[in-house]
Backbone as CSV, one residue per row, in Angstrom:
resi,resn,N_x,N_y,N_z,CA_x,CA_y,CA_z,C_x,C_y,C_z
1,UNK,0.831,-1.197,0.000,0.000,0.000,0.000,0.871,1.255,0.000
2,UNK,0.524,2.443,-0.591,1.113,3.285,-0.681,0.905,4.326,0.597
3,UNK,1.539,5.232,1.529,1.746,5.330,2.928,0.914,7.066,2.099
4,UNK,0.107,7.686,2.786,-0.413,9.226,3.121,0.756,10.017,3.635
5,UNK,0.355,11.162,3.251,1.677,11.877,4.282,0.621,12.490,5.434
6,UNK,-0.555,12.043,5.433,-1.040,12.083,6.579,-0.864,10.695,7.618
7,UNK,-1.044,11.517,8.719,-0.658,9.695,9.939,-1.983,10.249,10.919
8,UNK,-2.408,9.308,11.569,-3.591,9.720,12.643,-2.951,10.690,13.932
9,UNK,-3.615,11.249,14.336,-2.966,12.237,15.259,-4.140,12.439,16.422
10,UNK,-3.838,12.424,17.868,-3.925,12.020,19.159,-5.360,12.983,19.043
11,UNK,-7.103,12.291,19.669,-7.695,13.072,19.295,-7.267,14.376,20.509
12,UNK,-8.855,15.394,19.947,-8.547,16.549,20.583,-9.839,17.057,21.402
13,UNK,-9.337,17.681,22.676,-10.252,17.614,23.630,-11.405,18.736,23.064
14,UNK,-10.780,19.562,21.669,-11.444,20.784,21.905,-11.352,21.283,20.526
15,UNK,-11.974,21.729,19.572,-11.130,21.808,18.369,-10.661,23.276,18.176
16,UNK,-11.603,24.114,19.257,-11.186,25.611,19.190,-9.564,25.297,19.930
17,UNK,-9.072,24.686,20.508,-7.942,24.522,21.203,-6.684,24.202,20.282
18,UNK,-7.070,23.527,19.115,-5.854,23.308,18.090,-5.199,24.135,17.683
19,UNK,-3.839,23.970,17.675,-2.937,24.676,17.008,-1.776,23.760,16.110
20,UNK,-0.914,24.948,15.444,0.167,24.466,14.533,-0.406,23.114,13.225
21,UNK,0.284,21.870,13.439,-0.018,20.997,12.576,-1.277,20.898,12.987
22,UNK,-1.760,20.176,13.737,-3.076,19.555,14.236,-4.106,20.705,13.052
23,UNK,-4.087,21.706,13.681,-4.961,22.798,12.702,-5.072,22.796,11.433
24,UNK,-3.374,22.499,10.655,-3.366,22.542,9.653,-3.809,21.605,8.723
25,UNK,-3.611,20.634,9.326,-3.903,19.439,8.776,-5.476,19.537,8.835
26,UNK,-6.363,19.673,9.802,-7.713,20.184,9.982,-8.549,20.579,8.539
27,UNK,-8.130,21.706,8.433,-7.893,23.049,7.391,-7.468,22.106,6.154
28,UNK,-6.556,21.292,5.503,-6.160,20.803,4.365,-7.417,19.661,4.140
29,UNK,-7.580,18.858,5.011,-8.362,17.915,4.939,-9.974,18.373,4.858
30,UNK,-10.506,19.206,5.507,-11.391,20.632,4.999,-12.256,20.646,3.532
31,UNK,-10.049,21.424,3.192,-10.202,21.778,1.944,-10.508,20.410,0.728
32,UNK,-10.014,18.994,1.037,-10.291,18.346,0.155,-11.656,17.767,-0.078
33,UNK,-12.210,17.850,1.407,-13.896,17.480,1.394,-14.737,18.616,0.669
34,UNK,-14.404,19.896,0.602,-14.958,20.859,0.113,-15.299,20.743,-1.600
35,UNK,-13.683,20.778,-1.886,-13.160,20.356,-3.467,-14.589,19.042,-4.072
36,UNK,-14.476,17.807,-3.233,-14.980,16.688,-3.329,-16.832,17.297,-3.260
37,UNK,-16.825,18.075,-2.666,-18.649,18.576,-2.616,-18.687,19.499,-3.369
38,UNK,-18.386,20.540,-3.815,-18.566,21.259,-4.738,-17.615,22.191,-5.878
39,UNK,-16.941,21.256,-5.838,-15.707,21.849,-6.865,-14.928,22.823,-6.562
40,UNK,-14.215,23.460,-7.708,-13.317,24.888,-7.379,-14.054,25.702,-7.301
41,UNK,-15.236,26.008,-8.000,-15.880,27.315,-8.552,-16.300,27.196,-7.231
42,UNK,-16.611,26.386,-6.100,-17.545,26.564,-5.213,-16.859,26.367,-3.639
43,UNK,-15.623,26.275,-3.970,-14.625,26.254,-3.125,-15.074,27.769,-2.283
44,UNK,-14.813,27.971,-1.045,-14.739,29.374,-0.369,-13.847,28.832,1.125
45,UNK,-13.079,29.854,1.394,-12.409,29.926,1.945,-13.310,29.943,3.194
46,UNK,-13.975,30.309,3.765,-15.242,30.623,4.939,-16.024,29.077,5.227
47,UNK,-15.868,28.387,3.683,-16.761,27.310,3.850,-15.712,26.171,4.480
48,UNK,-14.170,26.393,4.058,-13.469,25.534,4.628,-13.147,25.650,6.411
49,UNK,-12.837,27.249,6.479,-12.974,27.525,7.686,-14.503,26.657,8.589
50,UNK,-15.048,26.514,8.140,-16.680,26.234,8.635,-16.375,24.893,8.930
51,UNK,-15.497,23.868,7.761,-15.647,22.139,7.720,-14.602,22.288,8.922
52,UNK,-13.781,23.110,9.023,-12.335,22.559,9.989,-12.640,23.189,11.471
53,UNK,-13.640,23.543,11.575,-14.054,23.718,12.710,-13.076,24.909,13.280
54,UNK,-13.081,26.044,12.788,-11.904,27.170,12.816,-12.344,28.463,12.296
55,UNK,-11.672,29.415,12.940,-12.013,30.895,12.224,-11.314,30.860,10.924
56,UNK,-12.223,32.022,9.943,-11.382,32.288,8.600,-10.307,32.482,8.663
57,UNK,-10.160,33.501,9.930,-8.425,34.247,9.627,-7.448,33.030,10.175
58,UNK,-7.879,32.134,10.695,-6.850,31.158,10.537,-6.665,30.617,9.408
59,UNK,-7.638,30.201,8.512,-6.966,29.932,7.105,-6.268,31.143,6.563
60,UNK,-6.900,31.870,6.157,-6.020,33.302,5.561,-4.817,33.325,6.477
61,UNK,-4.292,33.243,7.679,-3.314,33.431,7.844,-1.647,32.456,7.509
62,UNK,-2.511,31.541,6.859,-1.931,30.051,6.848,-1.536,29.888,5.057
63,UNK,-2.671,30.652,4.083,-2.938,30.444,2.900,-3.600,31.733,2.597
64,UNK,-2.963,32.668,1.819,-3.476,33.664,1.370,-4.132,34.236,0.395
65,UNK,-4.743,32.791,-0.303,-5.276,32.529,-1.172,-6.254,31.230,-1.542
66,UNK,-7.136,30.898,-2.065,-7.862,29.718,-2.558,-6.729,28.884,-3.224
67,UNK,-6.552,29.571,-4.363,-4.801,28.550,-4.965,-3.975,27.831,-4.030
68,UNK,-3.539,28.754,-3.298,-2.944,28.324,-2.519,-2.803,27.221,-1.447
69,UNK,-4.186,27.652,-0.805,-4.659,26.503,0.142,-4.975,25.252,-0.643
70,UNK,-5.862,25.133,-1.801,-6.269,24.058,-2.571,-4.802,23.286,-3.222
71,UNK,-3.777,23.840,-3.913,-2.495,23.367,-4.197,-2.121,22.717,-2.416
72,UNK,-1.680,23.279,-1.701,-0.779,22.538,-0.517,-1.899,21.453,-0.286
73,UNK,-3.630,21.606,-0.025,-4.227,20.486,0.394,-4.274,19.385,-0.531
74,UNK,-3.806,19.275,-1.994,-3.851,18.529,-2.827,-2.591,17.926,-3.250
75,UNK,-1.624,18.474,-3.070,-0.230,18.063,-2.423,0.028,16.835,-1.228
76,UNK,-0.563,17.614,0.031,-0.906,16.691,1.274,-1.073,15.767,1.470
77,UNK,-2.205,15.404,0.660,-3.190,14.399,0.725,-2.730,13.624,-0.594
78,UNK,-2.268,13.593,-1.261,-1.996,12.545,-2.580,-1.056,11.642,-1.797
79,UNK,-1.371,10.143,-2.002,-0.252,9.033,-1.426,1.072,9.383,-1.725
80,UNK,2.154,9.296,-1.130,3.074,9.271,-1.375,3.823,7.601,-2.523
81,UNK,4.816,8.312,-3.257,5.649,7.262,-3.632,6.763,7.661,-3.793
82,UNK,6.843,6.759,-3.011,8.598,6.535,-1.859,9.626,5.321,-2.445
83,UNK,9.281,4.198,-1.531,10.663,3.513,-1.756,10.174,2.466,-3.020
84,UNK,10.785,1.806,-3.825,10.707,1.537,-5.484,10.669,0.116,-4.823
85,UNK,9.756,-0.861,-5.202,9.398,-2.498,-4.380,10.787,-3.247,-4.975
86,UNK,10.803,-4.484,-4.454,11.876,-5.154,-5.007,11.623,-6.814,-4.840
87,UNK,10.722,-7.031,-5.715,10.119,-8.238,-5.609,10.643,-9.426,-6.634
88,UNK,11.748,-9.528,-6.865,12.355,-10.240,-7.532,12.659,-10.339,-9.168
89,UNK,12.049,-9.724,-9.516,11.914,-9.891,-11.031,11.436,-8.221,-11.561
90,UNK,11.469,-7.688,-12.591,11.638,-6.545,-12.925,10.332,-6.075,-13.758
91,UNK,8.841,-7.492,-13.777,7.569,-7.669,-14.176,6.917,-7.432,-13.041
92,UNK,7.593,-7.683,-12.055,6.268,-7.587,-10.553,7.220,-6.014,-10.234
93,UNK,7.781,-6.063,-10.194,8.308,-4.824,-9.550,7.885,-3.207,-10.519
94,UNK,7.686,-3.263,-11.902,6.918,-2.307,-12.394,5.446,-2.499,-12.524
95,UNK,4.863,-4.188,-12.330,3.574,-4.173,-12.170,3.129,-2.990,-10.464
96,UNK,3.667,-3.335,-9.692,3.723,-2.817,-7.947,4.036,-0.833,-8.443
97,UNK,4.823,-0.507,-9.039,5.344,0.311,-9.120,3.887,1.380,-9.762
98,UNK,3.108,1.017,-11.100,1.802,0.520,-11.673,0.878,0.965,-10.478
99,UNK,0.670,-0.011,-9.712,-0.354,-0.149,-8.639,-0.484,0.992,-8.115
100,UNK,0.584,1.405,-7.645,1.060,2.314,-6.444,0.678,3.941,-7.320
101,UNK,1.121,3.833,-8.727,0.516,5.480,-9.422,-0.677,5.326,-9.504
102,UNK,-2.118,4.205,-10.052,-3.200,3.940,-10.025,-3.819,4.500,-8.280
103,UNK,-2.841,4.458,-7.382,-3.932,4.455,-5.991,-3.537,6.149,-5.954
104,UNK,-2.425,6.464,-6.201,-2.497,7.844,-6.317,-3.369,8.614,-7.245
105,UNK,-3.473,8.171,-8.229,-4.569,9.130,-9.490,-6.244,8.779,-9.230
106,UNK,-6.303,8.021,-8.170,-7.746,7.791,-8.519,-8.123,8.030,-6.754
107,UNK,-7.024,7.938,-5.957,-7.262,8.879,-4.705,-7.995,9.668,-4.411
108,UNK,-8.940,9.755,-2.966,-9.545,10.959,-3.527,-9.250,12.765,-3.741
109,UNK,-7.831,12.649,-3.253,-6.954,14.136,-3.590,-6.764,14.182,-5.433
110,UNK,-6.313,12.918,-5.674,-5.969,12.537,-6.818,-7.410,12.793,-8.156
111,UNK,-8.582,12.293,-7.740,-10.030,12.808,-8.462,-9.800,14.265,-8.004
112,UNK,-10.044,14.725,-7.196,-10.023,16.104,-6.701,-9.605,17.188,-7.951
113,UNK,-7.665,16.647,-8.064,-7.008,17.464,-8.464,-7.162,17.340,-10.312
114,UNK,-7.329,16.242,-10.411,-8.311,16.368,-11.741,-9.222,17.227,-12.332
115,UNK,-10.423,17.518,-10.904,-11.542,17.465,-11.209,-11.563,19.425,-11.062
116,UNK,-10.439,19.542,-10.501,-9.800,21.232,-10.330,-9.719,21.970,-12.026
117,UNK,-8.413,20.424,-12.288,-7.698,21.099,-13.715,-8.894,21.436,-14.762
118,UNK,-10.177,20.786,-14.585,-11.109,20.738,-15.709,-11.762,22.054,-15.373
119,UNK,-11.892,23.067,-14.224,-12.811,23.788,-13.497,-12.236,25.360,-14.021
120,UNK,-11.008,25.500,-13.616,-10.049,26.564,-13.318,-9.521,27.410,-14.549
121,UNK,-8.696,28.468,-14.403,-8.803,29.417,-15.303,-7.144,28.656,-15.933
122,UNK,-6.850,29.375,-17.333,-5.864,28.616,-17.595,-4.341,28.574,-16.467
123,UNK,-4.215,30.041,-15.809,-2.992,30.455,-15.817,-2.673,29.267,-13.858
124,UNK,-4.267,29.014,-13.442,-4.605,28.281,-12.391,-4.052,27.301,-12.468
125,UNK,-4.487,26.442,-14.012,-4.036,25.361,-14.379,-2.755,24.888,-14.082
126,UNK,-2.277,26.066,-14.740,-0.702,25.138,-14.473,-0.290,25.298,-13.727
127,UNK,-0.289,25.932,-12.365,0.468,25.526,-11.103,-0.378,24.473,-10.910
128,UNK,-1.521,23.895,-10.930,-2.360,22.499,-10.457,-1.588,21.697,-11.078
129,UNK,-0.927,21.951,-12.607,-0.283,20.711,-13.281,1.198,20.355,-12.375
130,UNK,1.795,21.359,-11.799,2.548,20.990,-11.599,2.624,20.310,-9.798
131,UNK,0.910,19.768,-9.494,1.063,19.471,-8.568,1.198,18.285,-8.836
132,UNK,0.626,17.376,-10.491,1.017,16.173,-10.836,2.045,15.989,-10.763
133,UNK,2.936,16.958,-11.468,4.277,16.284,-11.652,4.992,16.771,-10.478
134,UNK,5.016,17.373,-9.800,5.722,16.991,-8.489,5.262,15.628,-7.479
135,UNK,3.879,15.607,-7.413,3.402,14.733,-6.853,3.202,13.324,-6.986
136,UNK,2.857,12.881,-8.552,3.037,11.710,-9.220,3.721,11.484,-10.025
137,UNK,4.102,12.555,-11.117,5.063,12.519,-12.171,6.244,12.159,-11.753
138,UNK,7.440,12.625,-11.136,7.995,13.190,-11.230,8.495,11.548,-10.017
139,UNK,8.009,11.438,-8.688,8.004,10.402,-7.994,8.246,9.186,-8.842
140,UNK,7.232,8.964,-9.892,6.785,7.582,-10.540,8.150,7.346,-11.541
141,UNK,8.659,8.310,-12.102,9.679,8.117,-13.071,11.318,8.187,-12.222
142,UNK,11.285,8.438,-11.138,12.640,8.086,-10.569,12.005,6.577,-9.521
143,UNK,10.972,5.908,-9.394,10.813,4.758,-9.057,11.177,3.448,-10.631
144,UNK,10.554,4.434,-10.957,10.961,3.221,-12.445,12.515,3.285,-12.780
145,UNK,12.975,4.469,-12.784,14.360,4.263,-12.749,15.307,3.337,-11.947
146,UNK,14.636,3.686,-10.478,15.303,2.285,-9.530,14.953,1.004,-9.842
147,UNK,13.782,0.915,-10.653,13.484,-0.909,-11.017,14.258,-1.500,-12.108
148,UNK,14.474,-0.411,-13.410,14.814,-0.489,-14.310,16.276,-0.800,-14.097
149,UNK,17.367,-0.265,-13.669,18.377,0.304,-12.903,18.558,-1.354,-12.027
150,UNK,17.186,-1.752,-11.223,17.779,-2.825,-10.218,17.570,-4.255,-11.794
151,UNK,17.184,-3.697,-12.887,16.631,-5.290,-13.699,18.067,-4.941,-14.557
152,UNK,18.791,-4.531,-14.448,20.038,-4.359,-15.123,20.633,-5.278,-14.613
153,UNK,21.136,-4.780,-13.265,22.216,-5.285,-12.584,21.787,-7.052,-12.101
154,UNK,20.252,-7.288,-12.193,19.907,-8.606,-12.140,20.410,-9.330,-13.591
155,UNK,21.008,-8.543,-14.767,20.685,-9.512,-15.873,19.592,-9.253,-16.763
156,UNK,18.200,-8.761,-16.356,16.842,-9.123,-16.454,16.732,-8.386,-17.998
157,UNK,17.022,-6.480,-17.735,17.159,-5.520,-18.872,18.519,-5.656,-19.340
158,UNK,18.096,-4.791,-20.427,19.272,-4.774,-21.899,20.104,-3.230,-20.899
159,UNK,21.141,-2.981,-20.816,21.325,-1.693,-20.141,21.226,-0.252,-21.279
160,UNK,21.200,-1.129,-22.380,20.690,0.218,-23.330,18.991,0.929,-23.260
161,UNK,17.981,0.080,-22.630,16.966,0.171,-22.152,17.147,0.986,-21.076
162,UNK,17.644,1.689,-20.299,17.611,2.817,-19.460,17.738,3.620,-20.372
163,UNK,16.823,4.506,-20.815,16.611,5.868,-21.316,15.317,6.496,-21.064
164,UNK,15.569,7.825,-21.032,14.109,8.657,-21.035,13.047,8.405,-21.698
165,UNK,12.828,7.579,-22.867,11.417,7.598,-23.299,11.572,6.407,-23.317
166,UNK,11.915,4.888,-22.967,11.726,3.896,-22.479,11.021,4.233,-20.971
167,UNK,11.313,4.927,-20.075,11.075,5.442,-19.208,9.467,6.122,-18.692
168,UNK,9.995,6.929,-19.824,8.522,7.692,-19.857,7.535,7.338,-20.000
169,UNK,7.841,5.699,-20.839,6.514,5.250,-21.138,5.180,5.015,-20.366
170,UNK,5.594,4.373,-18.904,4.666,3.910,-18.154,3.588,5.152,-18.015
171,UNK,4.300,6.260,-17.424,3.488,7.318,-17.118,2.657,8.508,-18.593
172,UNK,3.156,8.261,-19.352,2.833,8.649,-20.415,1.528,7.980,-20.708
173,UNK,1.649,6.509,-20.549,0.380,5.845,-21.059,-0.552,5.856,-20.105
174,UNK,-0.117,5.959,-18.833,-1.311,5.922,-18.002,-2.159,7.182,-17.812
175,UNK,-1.185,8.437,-18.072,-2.055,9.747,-17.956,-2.917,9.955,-19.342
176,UNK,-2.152,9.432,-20.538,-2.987,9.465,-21.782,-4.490,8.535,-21.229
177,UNK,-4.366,7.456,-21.244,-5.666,6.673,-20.945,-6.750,7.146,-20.303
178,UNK,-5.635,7.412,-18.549,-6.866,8.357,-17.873,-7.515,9.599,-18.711
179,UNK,-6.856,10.439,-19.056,-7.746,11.633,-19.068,-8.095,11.395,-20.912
180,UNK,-7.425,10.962,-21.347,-8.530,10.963,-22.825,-9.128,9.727,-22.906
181,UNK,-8.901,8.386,-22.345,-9.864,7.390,-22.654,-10.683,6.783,-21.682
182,UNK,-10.598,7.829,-20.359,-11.103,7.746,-19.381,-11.564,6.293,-19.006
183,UNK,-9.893,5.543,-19.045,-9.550,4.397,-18.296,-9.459,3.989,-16.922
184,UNK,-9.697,3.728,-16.333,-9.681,3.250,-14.522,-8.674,2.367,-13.765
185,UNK,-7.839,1.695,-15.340,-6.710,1.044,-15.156,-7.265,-0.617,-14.171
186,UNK,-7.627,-1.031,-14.652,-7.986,-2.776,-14.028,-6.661,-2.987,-13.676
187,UNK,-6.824,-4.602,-12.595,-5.571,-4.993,-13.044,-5.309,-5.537,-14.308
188,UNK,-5.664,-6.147,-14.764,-5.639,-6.694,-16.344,-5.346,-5.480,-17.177
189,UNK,-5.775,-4.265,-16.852,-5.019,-3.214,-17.770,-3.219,-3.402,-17.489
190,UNK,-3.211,-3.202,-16.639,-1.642,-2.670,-16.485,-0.811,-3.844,-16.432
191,UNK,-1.624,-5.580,-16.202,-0.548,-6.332,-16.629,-0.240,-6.439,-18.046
192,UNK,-1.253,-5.994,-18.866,-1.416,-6.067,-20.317,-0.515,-5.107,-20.552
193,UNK,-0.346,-3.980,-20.113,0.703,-2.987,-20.403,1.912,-3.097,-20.279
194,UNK,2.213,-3.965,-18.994,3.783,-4.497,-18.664,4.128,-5.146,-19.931
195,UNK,3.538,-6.459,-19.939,3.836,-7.808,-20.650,3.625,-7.390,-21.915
196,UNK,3.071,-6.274,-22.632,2.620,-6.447,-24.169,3.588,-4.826,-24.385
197,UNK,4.069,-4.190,-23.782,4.701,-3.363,-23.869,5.931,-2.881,-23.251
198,UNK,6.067,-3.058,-21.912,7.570,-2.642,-21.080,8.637,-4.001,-20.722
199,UNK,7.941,-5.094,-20.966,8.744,-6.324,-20.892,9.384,-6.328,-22.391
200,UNK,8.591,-6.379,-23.257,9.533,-6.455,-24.627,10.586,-4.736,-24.636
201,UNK,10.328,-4.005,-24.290,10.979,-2.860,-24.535,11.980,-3.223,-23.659
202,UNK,12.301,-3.599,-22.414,13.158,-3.442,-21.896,13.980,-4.878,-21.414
203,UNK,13.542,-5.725,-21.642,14.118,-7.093,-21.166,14.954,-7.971,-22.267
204,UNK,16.168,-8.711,-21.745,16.868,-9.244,-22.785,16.373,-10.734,-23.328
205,UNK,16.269,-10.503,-24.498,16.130,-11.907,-25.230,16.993,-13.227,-25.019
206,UNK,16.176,-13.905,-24.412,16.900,-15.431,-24.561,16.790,-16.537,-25.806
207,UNK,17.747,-16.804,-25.826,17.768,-17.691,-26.878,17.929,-17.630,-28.476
């Protein structure tokens, strides 16, 4: 499973009593139930204050903006991907690798931040884009690098198969699917994708 960069935290006797993280985290988590009920256009800063059980000027003092707050709470809340699996073979280890971007994009920070990019004005857009690629992009292609990288040194890949658009592929195809063929990714999708596409691209021929 892929780990939150949220962790449960000790309840609270009082919620007017919270401060620092506790609050913030409050306030982010808020903001993603908000996002999830009525989009960006309907996002308000007053209404998040309202879910987190908190005055406005504590958000405003925290986030001085809707952008703002909605980027860090959509940041927050997307699973993390961290350490690259190592399950013996270099088919389970980008199938896992697979898994782990699927629980992030369909997360519910992950629908959220989707469901932003479709809402928002252009220039909005692209700091939201670049909450993908800091957040999933950017994670997912230095994990494939460590698998790719560990199926070398097993034997498994050709070492001319480490390159950028061997690379790119995984995530390339999965963001194409999602957002233009509005795929959901089965498992049977993405073993079909390994085995009919990143195993022949990158693995050495026997025989």
């Amino acid at each position: 499973m892929v780990a939150s960069r949220w962790t449960a935290a000790p309840a609270q006797a009082s919620p007017s009593r919270r401060r620092g993280a506790v609050l913030e985290r409050a306030i982010l988590e808020a903001a993603l139930e908000q996002l999830g009920a009525v989009g960006w256009n309907g996002l308000t800063m007053e209404g998040v204050a309202a879910g987190a059980q908190t005055g406005k000027a504590a958000v405003y003092r925290r986030w001085p903006s809707k952008a703002d707050l909605v980027a860090d709470a959509l940041q927050a809340g997307l699973p993390e991907l961290t350490r690259s699996p190592d399950l013996g073979s270099v088919r389970e280890d980008l199938l896992e690798v697979c898994r782990r971007v699927r629980e992030a994009m369909f997360s519910p920070p992950g629908i959220a931040l989707r469901s932003v990019l479709h809402e928002c004005d252009v220039r909005q857009a692209e700091r939201f884009n670049q909450v993908i690629v800091g957040g999933v992009v950017e994670p997912t292609l230095r994990l494939l690098r460590e698998v790719v990288q560990r199926g070398i040194e097993r034997g498994e890949v050709r070492p001319d198969a480490a390159n950028p658009y061997v690379i790119d592929a995984v995530p390339a195809m999965m963001m194409y699917r999602t957002k233009v063929c509005a795929s959901e990714w089965s498992e049977r999708d993405l073993q079909e994708m390994i085995d009919q596409m990143m195993v022949p691209l990158l693995c050495v021929r026997v025989g």
